[in-house]
TIMI-655918 format. One record per residue (C-alpha): x, y, z. Coordinates in steps of 0.2 Angstrom, whole numbers, plus 5000, padded with zeros to 4 digits. Layout:
BEGIN
XYZ...
This chain:
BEGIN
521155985712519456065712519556145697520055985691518555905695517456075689518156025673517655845672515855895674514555895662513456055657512155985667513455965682513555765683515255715682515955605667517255475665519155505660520055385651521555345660523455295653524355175662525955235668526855065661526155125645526755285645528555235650528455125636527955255624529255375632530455265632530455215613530455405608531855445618532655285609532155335594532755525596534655455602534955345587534255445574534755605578536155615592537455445590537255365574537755445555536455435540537055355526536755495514537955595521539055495532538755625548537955645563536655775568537855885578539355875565537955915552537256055559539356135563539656125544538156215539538556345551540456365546539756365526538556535530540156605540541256565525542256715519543856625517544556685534544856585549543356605563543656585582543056435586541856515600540956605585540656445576539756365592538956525594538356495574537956325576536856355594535456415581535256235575535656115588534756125605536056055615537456155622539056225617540056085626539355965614539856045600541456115605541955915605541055885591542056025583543755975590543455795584543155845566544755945567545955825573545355705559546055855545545155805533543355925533544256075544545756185543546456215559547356365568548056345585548156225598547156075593547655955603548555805601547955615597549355545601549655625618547755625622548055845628546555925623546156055614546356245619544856335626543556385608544056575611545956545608545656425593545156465577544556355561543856375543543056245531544356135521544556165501543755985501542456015511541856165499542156065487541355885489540055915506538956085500537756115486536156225490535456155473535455985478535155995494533355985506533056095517532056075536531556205550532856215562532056165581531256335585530756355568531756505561532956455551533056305538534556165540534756035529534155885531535555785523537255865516537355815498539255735502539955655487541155565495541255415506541355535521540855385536542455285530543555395529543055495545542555325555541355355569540955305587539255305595538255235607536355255609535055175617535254975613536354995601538055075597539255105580541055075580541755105559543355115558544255275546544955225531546255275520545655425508546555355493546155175494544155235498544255345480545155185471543855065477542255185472543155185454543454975457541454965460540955085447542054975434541154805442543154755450543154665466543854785479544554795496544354905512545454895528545755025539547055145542547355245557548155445558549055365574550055245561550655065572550054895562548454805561548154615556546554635547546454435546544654435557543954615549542654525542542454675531542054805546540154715550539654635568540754515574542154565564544054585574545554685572547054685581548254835582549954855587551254995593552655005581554254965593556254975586557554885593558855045595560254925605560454765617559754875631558455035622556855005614555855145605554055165602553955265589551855245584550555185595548855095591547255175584546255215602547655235613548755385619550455395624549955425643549155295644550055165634551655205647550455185661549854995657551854995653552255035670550854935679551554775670553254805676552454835694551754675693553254575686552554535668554054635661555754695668556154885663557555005670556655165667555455235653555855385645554255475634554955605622553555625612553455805605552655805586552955615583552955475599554555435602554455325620556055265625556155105636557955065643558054865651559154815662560654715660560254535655558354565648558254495630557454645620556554515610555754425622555454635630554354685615553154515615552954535633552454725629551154665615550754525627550454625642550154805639549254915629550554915614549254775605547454815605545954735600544354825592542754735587542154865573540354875572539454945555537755015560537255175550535455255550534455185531532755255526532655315545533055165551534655095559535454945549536954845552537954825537539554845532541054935527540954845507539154885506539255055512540455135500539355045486537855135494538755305496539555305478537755255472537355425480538855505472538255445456536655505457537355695465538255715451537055635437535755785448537155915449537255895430535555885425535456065434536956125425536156085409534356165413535356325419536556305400534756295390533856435400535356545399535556495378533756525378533856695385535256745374534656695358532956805362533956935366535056925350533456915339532757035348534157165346534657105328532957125322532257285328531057215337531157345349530457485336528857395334528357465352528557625348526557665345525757545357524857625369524457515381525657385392524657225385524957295367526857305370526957115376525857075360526857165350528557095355527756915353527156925338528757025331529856855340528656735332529356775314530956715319530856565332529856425334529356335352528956185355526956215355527156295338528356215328527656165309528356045298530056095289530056245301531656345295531356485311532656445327531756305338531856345356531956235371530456295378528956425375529256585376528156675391527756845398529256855408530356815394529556975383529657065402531457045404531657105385530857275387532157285402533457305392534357465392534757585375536657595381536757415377535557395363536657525355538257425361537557285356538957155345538257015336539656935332539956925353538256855354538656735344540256685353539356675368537956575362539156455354540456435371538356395378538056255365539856195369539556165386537756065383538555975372539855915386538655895398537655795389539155685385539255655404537555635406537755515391539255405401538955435417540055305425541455375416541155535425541255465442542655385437543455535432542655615448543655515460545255535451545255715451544955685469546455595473547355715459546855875472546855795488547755615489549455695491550155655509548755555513549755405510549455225520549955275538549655095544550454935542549354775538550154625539549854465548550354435568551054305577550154245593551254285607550754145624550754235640551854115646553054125633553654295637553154335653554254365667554754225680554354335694553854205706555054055715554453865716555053765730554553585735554053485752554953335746554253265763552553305764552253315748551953505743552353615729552253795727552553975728552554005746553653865754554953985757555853865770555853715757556853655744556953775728556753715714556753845699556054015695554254035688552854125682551054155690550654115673551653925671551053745675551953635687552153455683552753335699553253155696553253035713554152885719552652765714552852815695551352935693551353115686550053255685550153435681549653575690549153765690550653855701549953945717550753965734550453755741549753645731549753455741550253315726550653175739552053105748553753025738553953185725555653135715555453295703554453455700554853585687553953715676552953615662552953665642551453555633552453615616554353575621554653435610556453415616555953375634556253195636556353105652557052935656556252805669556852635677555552555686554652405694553052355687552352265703550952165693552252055682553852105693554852165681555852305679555652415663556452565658555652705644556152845635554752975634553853145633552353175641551353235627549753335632548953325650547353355658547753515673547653415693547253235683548553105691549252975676550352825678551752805669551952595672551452455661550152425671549452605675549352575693550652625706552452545706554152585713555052715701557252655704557852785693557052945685557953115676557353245663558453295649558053435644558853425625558253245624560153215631560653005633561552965646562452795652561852685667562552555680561152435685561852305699560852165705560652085720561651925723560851765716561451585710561751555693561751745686562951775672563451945679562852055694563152215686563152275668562952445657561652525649561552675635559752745636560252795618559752635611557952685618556952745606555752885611553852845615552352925624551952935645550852785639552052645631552452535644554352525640555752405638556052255652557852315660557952165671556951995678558051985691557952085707558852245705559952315721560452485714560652595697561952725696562252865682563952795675563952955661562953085652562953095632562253195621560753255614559953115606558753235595558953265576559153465573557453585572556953625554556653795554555753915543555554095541553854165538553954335530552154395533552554395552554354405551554754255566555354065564554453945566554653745565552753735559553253735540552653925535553754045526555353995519556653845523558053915532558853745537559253595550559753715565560853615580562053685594562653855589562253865571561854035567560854145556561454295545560054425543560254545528559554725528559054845516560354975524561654875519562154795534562354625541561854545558562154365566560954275573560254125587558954025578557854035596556054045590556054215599557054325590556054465581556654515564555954695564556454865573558154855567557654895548557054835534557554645532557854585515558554415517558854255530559854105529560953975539562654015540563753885531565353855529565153865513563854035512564454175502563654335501563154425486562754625484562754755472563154925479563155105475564755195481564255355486565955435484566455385467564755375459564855195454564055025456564954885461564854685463565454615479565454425487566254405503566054275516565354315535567154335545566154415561565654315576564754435588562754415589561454525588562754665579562554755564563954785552564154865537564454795521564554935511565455105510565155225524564755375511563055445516562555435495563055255497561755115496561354945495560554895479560254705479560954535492560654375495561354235502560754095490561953985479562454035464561154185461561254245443560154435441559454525427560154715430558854855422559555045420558555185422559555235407558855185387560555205382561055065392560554885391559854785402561154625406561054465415562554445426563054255437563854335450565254195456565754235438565954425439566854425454567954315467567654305487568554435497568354515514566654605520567554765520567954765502567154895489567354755477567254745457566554885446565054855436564355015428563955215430562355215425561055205437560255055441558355035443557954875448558854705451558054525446558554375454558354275438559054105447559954035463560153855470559053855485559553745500557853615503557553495519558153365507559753435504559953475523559353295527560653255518562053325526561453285544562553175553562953105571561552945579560153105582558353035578556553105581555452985583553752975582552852945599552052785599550652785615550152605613551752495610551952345620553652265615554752205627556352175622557252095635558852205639559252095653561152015650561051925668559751785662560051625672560851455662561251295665562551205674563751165660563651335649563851405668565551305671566051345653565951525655566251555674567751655673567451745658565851795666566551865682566952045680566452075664565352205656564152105644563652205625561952235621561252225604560952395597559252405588559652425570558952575562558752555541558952675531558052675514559152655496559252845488559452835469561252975467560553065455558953105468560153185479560353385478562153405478563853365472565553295479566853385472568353235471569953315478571053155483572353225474572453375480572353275496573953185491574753365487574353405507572853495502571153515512569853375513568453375497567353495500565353505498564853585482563153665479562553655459
């Protein structure tokens, strides 16, 4: 301290002011430098070469160990300490994380594993060299600028001159100091192909592929930038009713962990699962076994629903620019970096061509120099500065330079002026080879030089072509088995409470008016989920929907409670009540549409509190049959009578209903229960996520009711029978080639190769199987055989192509070729020679119309109507007077009056309009023969 204040005096010894820093100044200046130094040189890769300061700095120091052996991989860490000032932990990772991603690194030992998240063994057991690509595309001195190292003694590049998109194919993972980067890897082929799509001005696309395989919807990528989206999935096979494989896992996740968020699912009852199995070794292979009852299909969208086996990444393109961090994305950034290959290679050549002129130029001096004796002229001089004139002015009879080239100059024009060294470099050359000297080699050699110029000035010429040519040559050397690991193709959104287990039980206090979870002594009603809503309907005709808990109070008089479904369209529930405004009784068919959660509605024509008489759910929009009795009055024309809900036709919670009755009514009984009431489900197949749906995407399968089924064709050659519930999954099992309703009338078509005769054949055959979710074989069980082409369409005619020239190609109607037998037979030869490809030229497809067509029974769907207010009067017991009472008094007493149906039009179809034929057979009928049959054209 009181030095301190020795120096702050003056020479005369009067003390002087200090300027003082704030200390929130120097936190701030502080605090941007360390910023600064953690995005620019510690988590975020440069442009120019795609890499980090660490990775950067282990590839230099692998390139100066390079012999062409493996290095242990303590000794590379030990190299690469000399440039980076931050511990050999760092870099071991750094090092371990470039070796996993095989692309820059060839590896020796234990590694690791990416799927099963074991690291790597300790750096003095492993061992590593740099890749034949990484020679290749990452390292040239020429190109390349040079810095001090951090204590100054050694140079490090600045940049690796990479000719390559190295960021995407790598993809990288930072985080710095208000800011992070998250690009995903790409797929090596598709990055080459999209450098030659720029350079040749075609649009292009990027999407990412992952070494851990699984599938990705790429629908939200938004091209890798900020506020971009993937989703990734496992890749789960259905092996049988009660086994479930995992054979790939998403990008991000290991195998240990993904059965551990399996596990803690099934702890808390999201899923049901026997035991898990994890085999992995080389490949994952996870094995889930479910226990008896537990539909698989429903198994694998809980697990993307509930577990790790679907992830999501928000990818997030920030790479350091002109020392700056940018956000961009993956579409700019391979344009940037092969701009930058463009200009390495156009830099690259115009050093090889410099290096071909100085090394002509050289020769040619050389061979001049030798050829004309030059060399004799020296003999007398004297001095050193006579023996340079001398050989200059002895050169300058036979070339000209640049400087001193004259018109119509005949001597050999150099590239550039000949200087001292040149001359210097002459007098260096030994008699052994002066007297050895061979022109005609000379020549040769100096004519292989001019070659070379010549087709490096070509390049330089059409430059684009040559990074063109560039990047094939890379896919050429390096492509092979780096093939598309990853699946992209669209997902379906699974709802939670869709596929989540019902791991809870919902009981009802009728009396006190409580619902719930927790009302172990009360009434059960159904199981649930902690995921469903509960919808509760009361005696005085109001509804509301609420969240399940474990007591929930919704008021005294409940008459129903069960899980709610805002999508079931099928639900319908049927209502008698009294409107106690008008005093009528009504009665309504309706669904309850969508609903606000806890908000009470009321379900009478006058939306205020009534007295429900009767009330059920149907499920399946099921009609039933009701007996209404009335209480005693004078003058009414029965006191009882029958009534078909049926006849109702389906509205909104909102209509107000028909009027049952204007007289007082005593009781309703449920005389019978119908059918469904509801047309079929229109159902289509939508290939890009391989589920039904009723929403109109993919292909028409058909009008589904009851126990239709659905045949499913795979590529193995085998067939499998289906429900058409919205929650089957159509992958896992193989590769599916075709769906269609099972008809009566559906015949399946194949061609086949019979592995044991070494033939093609034609088969047809109708399905004769009944069991579900069981795949039989079609074809013979010869492990040659193969299925080459089926489908399930009407009347498919194909266009056959042979691999062979000597055979023609020929368009074959199948129904023609062959006759319907069973599914086990070979079926009719066709040819020998191999087949390489089958068109389906034609086919009758099966349309809505068509299916319309054929639809039959009193089903209807009809549109809900919120607002209607017609009141048809249903009532049969309407007072009359005295004389038509007389008249009909004991035809009215014990009889069961009809009520007018309402009549349903249906609109006048032109025949010719209608997609199908009838096929008259009355007298075949007449010989005892079947009915006429349907007939597709």
């Amino acid at each position: 301290m009181i030095e301190e204040q020795e120096n702050n005096k003056t020479p005369n010894g009067d003390e002087q002011m200090v300027a003082a820093t704030p200390v929130a100044g120097l936190f701030e200046n502080w605090f941007l430098e360390y910023a600064s130094y953690v995005i620019l040189d510690r988590a975020v890769p440069y442009i120019e070469d795609g890499l980090k300061p660490v990775q950067r700095r282990i590839l230099h120091a692998m390139r100066e160990m390079e012999d062409g052996r493996y290095n242990k991989v303590a000794n590379i860490i030990g190299q690469t300490m000399q440039y980076h000032p931050h511990g050999d932990a760092s870099i071991g990772d750094a090092i371990t994380n470039l070796g996993q991603k095989e692309l820059l690194i060839d590896t020796q030992g234990n590694w690791g594993n990416i799927l099963t998240g074991d690291r790597a063994a300790a750096p003095r057991y492993i061992e590593a060299r740099l890749s034949k690509f990484a020679l290749e595309v990452v390292f040239n001195p020429k190109t390349t600028n040079w810095q001090l190292s951090y204590d100054g003694r050694k140079n490090e590049p600045v940049t690796l001159p990479v000719k390559f998109p190295l960021v995407l194919a790598q993809g990288v993972d930072g985080i710095a100091v208000g800011l992070s980067t998250k690009i995903m890897p790409h797929n090596f082929v598709e990055l080459c192909e999209a450098s030659i799509a720029y350079l040749k001005k075609r649009s292009f696309n990027l999407y990412p592929d992952f070494m851990t395989g699984g599938m990705i919807d790429v629908e939200g990528y938004n091209d890798g930038g900020r506020g971009g989206k993937i989703r990734v999935r496992a890749r789960i096979e259905i092996l049988d009713k009660k086994t479930l494989v995992i054979r790939e896992v998403p990008f991000g996740t290991t195998t240990s962990n993904l059965i551990d968020s399996i596990l803690k699912a099934n702890d808390k009852g999201k899923i049901k699962l026997r035991k898990v199995d994890d085999n992995t070794a080389r490949d994952v292979e996870i094995v889930i076994h479910l226990p008896n009852g537990v539909s698989p299909d429903i198994t694998i969208d809980a697990l993307y629903a509930f577990t790790d086996c679907e992830v999501s990444i928000s990818p997030n393109c920030c790479i350091i620019i002109d020392e700056q961090p940018v956000f961009s994305n993956v579409r700019d950034v391979l344009k940037m970096s092969t701009d930058k290959t463009v200009a390495l290679l156009k830099l690259e050549l115009e050093i090889k061509k410099a290096e071909l002129q100085e090394k002509w130029h050289l020769s040619s001096l050389e061979k001049i120099f030798i050829e004309n004796r030059i060399y004799r002229d020296i003999e007398e001089c004297e001095t050193w500065e006579a023996v340079i004139s001398t050989i200059d002015a002895g050169l300058a009879k036979y070339v000209a330079t640049p400087s001193t080239v004259k018109p119509n100059d005949k001597r050999l024009l150099m590239v550039r002026d000949i200087n001292e060294d040149d001359i210097v470099r002459l007098t260096e050359i030994k008699i052994k080879r002066i007297s050895k000297f061979d022109s005609f080699k000379a020549d040769e050699l100096i004519k292989s030089i001019e070659e070379e110029l010549e087709e490096v000035q070509h390049h330089l010429d059409n430059l684009i072509d040559f990074a063109v040519n560039y990047f094939r040559k890379l896919i050429e050397k390096y492509g092979k088995g780096r093939e598309r690991r990853t699946e992209i193709r669209a997902f379906d959104t699974i709802a939670a409470t869709k596929v989540v287990l019902a791991n809870e039980k919902l009981y009802v206090d009728r009396v006190n008016g409580f619902v719930g979870t927790g009302l172990k002594k009360e009434e059960f009603v159904c199981e649930c989920s902690d995921l469903d809503d509960i919808i509760v309907f009361r005696e005085d005709g109001s509804m509301k929907v609420v969240k399940v808990a474990d007591k929930v109070f919704i008021g005294k008089g409940i008459i129903y409670a069960g899980v709610f479904d805002k999508n079931d369209d099928r639900m319908v529930f049927h209502l008698i009540y009294l409107d106690k405004k008008d005093k009528r009784y009504y009665i309504k068919r309706f669904r309850t549409g969508g609903v606000t959660r806890d908000k009470e509605y009321f379900l009478t024509k006058s939306n205020v509190a009534g007295q429900v008489l009767y009330f059920t759910a149907n499920p399946n929009g099921e009609s039933e049959v009701v007996t209404v009795y009335l209480k005693h009055k004078a003058r009414i024309r029965a006191l009882q009578f029958d009534f078909d809900f049926a006849e109702l036709a389906i509205k909104g919670r909102g209509a107000g209903g028909n009027v049952l009755s204007k007289n007082e009514i005593k009781k309703i009984v449920q005389k019978s229960r119908g059918v469904s009431t509801l047309s079929g489900r229109d159902i289509w197949f939508d290939p890009a996520i391989k589920r039904l749906n009723t929403d109109g995407n993919g292909t028409y399968l058909g009008n589904f009711q009851g126990d239709d089924r659905i045949v499913v064709l795979f590529e193995d050659g085998s067939y499998e029978l289906t429900n058409f519930d919205l929650t089957n999954r159509y992958e896992g099992k193989g590769k599916v080639t075709e769906l269609a309703k099972l008809r009566k009338d559906t015949v399946i078509s194949a061609i086949h190769y019979d592995g044991k005769s070494g033939r093609n054949y034609i088969k047809r055959f109708q399905i004769e199987t009944t069991t579900l979710d069981t795949k039989f074989s079609f074809i013979t069980e010869d492990e040659k055989s193969n299925l080459i082409f089926a489908t399930a369409q009407y009347h498919p005619v194909v266009n056959i192509i042979y691999n062979s020239r000597k055979v023609d190609d020929q368009e074959v109607k199948l129904e023609e070729f062959i006759d319907v037998k069973g599914w086990k037979a070979v079926g009719n030869k066709l040819s020998e020679s191999k087949i390489k490809e089958v068109e389906l030229e034609s086919f009758t497809a099966v349309t809505k119309e068509w299916e319309m067509a054929q639809r039959k029974g009193p089903g209807r769907d009809e549109e809900e109507d919120e607002a209607d207010d017609d009141e048809a009067d249903l009532d049969p017991s309407d007072e009359m007077d005295d004389n038509e009472a007389e008249e009909n008094e004991d035809a009215a007493e014990g009889s069961e009056p009809k009520v007018a149906k309402p009549v349903q039009e249906i609109p006048k179809q032109d025949p010719k309009s209608v997609p199908f034929e009838i096929e008259d057979k009355r007298e075949e009928k007449k010989k005892g023969n079947d009915n006429g049959t349907l007939t597709l054209f």
